[in-house]
N, C-alpha and C positions, 0 to 999 in steps of 0.2 A: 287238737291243733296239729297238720300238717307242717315239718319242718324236712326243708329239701335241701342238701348241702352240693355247692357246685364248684367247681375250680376252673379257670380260664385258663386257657395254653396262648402267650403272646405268640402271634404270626409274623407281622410285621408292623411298620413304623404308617403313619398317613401323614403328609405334609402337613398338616393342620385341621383343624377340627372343622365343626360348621362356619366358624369366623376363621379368618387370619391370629387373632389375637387370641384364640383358642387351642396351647398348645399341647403337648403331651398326649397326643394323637393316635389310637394305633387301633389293628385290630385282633382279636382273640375269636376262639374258638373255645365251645363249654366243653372241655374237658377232653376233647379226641383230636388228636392232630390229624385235620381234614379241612381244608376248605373247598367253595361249590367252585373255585375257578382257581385260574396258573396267571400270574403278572407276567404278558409277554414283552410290554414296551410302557418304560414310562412312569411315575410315582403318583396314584392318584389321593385324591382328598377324599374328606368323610363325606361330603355328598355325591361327589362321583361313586363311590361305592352304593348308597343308600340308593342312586339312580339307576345304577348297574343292576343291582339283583331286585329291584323293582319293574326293571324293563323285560331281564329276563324271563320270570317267570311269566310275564303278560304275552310275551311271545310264544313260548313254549304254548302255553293255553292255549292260545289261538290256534298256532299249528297243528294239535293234538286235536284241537274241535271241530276245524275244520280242515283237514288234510290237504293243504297249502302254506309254501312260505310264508313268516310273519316277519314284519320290523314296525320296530317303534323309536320314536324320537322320543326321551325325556327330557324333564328340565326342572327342577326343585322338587322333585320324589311325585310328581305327576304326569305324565304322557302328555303332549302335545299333539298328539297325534299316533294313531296306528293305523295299520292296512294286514289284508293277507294279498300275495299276486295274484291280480288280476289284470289283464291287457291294457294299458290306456287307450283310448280313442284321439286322435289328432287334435282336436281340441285342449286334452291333458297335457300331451305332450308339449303344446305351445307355452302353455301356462306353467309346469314344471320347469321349462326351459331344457328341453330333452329330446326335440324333435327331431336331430342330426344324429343321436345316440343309439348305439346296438344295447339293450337293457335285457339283461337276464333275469328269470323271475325274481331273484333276490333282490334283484336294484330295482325291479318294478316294484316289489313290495316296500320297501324304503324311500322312491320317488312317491309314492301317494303319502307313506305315514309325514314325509317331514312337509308334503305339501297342503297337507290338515291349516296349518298355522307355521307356514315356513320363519315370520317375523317373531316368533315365539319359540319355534325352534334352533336358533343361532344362539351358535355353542351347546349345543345338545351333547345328551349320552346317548347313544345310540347300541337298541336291542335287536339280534338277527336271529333266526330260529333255524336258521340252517350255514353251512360252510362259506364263507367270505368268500365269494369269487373276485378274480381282474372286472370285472365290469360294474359290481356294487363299489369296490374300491375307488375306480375311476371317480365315481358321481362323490365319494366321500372327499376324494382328495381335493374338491374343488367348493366341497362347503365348509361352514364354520363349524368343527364339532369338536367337543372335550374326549368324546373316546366312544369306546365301541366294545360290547358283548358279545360273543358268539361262540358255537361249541369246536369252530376249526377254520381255517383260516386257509387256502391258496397260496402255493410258496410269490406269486407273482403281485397277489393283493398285499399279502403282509407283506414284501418288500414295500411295496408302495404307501403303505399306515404307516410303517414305521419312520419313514419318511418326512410326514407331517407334521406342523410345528416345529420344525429345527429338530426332527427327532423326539419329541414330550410326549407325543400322542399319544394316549392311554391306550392300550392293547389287553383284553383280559379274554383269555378260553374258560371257556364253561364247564362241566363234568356234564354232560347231559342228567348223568344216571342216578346226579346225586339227589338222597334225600335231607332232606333237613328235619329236626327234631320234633316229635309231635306238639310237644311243651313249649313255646317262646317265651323270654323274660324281658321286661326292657326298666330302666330306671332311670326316673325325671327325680330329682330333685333330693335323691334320698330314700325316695320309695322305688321299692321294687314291685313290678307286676309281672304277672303272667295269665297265658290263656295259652288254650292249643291253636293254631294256627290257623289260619282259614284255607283250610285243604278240599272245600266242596267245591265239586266241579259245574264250570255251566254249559248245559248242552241245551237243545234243539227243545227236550221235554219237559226240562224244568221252570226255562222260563216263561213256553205255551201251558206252565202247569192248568191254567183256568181262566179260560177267553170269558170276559163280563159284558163285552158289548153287542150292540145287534149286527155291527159286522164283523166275523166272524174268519175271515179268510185270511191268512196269511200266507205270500206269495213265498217261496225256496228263497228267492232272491232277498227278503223281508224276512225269514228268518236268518240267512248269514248275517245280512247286516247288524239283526238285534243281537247275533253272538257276538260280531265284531264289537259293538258297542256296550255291551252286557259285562265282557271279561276284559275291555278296558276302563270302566269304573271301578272290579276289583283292584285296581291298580294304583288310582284316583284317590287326591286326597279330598275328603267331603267338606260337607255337599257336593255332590256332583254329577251331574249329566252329559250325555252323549249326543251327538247326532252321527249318525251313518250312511252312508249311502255311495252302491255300487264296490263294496270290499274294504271303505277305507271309512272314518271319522271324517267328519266334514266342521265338527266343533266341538270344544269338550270345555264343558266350563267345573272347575274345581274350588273346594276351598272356601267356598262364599257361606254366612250362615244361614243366610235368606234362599230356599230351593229356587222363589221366583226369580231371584237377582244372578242364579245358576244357570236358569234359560234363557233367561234375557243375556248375560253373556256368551252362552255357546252359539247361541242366534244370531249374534252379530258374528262370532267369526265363522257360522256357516254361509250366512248371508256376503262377507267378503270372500271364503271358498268360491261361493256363485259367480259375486259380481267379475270375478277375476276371470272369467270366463266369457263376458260379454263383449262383445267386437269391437267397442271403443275402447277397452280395457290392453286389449289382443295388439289392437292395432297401434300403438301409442309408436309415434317414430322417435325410438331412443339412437341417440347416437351411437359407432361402433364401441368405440372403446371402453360403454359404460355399462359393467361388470354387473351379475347375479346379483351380488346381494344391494347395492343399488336399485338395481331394475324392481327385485322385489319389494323396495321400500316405496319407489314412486307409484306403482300398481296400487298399494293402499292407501298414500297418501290422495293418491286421484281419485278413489271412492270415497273420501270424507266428505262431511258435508259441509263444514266453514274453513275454507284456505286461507288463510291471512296471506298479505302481501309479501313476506318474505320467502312463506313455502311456496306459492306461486311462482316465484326468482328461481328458485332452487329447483321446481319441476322444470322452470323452462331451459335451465341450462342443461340438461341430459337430452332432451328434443330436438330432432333438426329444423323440425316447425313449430309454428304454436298450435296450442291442445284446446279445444274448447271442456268449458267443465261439464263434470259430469252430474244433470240433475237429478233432485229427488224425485219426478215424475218417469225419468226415466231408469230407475233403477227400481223404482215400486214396480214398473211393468216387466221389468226384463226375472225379478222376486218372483214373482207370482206365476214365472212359470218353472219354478223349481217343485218340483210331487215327488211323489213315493218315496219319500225321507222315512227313514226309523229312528226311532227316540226311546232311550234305556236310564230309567235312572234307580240311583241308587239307594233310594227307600221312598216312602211314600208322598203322593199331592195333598198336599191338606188343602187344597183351595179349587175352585174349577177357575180360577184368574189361569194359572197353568196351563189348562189346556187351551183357555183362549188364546193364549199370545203362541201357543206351538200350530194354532191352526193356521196364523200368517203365516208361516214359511215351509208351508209342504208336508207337513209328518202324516202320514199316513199311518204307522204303524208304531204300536206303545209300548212298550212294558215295563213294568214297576210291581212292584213288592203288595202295592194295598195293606189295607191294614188302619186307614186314617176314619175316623166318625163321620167323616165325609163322601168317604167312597160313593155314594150315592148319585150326591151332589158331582163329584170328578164324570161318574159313569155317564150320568146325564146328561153332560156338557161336552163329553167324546161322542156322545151318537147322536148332536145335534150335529157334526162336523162331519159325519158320516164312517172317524176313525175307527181302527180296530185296535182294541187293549187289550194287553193280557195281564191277571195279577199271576207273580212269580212267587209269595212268599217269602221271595228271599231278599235282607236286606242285606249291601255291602257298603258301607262304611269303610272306608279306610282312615288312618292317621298314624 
């Protein structure tokens, strides 16, 4: 019998726990006076923290795999979104609401991640894998967010976070350098558990470990994205799947215990990614004075499929005209021309229903774990669609 004796060093106090009525709050360190970051503004909570060094490390990943700025938007210890910098196209920038903007790669990295599911992302924690600049600042100080990670910070951005919320805005620097214990412990209920951490890295060869299907090709552009999407399910509370495409997440469904009910959720907010980019979506004549996060709630609300007469009231008072609605024959067509999507999940399809419903909306490119008494039946159903899969081996689970 293994008997491991540990001693906690209190750090500091948390406003409160997972609840409000959760109190006696605080955080420790096993035994070394060392934490992986500096509180520069602000007091935060036990989720804010648990979103903090869940964002970071996903960032950090990404930057390290792909040698590009990363950020991430969390939100209840799962990503809503990530990106590494990549340019927008004017169409991006319309739909970010960024198109008047000078974006620096870091705020371009940050404008895709929180434009993943920006409805999803209000009140985010937010992850940065490199230096806060004035120009990542700017776009923060104008969205909704709980706080922000990152390993350093611009004397001209951090006056400007600090700023925010009447001064509350959570401010935390990073250690880059730091490591954390191979051992993790964690205790629900009375029980104590441990495992070593999940310190396997994903690159380019692990997750192409072994292409199953008869197409066989995987584009540069198709494997960044299935890194992008691959090392933001580490991150992901399970079940959970990714869609990627062009540098960022375009849908990330988490948490569900059904994998199908995984896809079908990250489907729809890729498919609202999309719709949000269609010219009747672009073109809606919002009045002046009606603000971001408005603008972004009427955007989705115009892609639903049943308005009741009140939300109709409510879209038309933001409009200087009226909007015709937007139908289901016309958003099946403008769908179907969304391609070379990547899709990363985080263990295996037990069913080929799966790859059915990923072949509506563009996946071109697969990867997963394998491993299911099906795989046959999965493989089968990927190269009637003409995709390409690879199994990786690896599963990640998080909780």
């Amino acid at each position: 019998m293994t008997t491991i004796k540990r001693f906690y060093l209190h750090k500091f106090d948390l406003r409160y726990g997972i609840n409000p009525h959760q109190n006696s709050a605080a955080i420790f360190t096993q035994g070394i006076d060392n934490l992986p970051f500096t509180i520069i503004n602000g007091q935060p909570s036990y989720i804010n923290i648990l979103d903090a060094t869940n964002a970071w490390q996903l960032v950090k990943e990404l930057d390290e795999a792909i040698k590009l700025p990363a950020a991430t938007s969390f939100k209840h210890v799962s990503p809503t979104g990530a990106a590494i910098s990549i340019d927008l196209d004017e169409t991006l920038l319309h739909v970010y609401d960024c198109k008047d903007l000078d974006l620096s790669p870091i705020a371009t990295a940050y404008v895709r991640a929180r434009g993943t599911d920006p409805s999803s992302s209000y009140g985010d924690f937010i992850g940065i894998s490199r230096n806060v600049d004035l120009s990542t600042a700017n776009i923060i100080k104008k969205s909704v967010s709980d706080g922000i990670i990152a390993p350093g910070f611009d004397e001209k951005a951090l006056k400007i976070l600090k700023e925010k919320k009447g001064g509350k805005y959570i401010i935390l620097k990073v250690n880059p350098d730091y490591n954390p214990p191979e051992i993790e412990f964690r205790e629900v209920n009375g029980i104590v558990f441990s495992q070593s951490r999940n310190s396997l890295k994903i690159t380019k060869e692990s997750i192409l470990d072994k292409v199953v299907t008869k197409n066989s090709y995987f584009t540069e552009e198709a494997c960044r994205d299935l890194l992008v999407a691959t090392i933001s399910l580490k991150y992901t509370q399970s079940n959970s799947v990714a869609f990627a495409f062009n540098g960022q997440t375009i849908g990330i469904g988490a948490g569900q215990q059904n994998r199908l009910d995984c896809i079908k959720l990250a489907s729809k907010k890729s498919k609202n990614w999309f719709l949000r980019q269609h010219p009747k979506i672009l073109n809606l004549p919002f009045r002046k004075q009606v603000g971001n996060v408005d603008r972004t709630n009427a955007r989705n609300l115009c892609i639903e499929d049943d308005l009741s007469t009140s939300e109709i009231r409510i879209l038309q008072s933001l409009f200087t005209d009226s909007f015709s609605k937007f139908s289901k024959e016309e958003k099946k067509e403008w769908i179907n021309k969304l391609s070379n999507v990547s899709l990363s999940s985080d263990a295996f399809f037990p069913f080929r229903d799966n790859i059915d419903h990923l072949s509506k909306i563009g996946v071109k490119y697969i990867v997963q774990p394998g491993g299911s008494h099906r795989d046959d039946e999965v493989i089968s159903a990927t190269n009637e669609y003409g995709i390409a899969m690879s199994f990786s081996g690896i599963r990640l689970f998080h909780h």
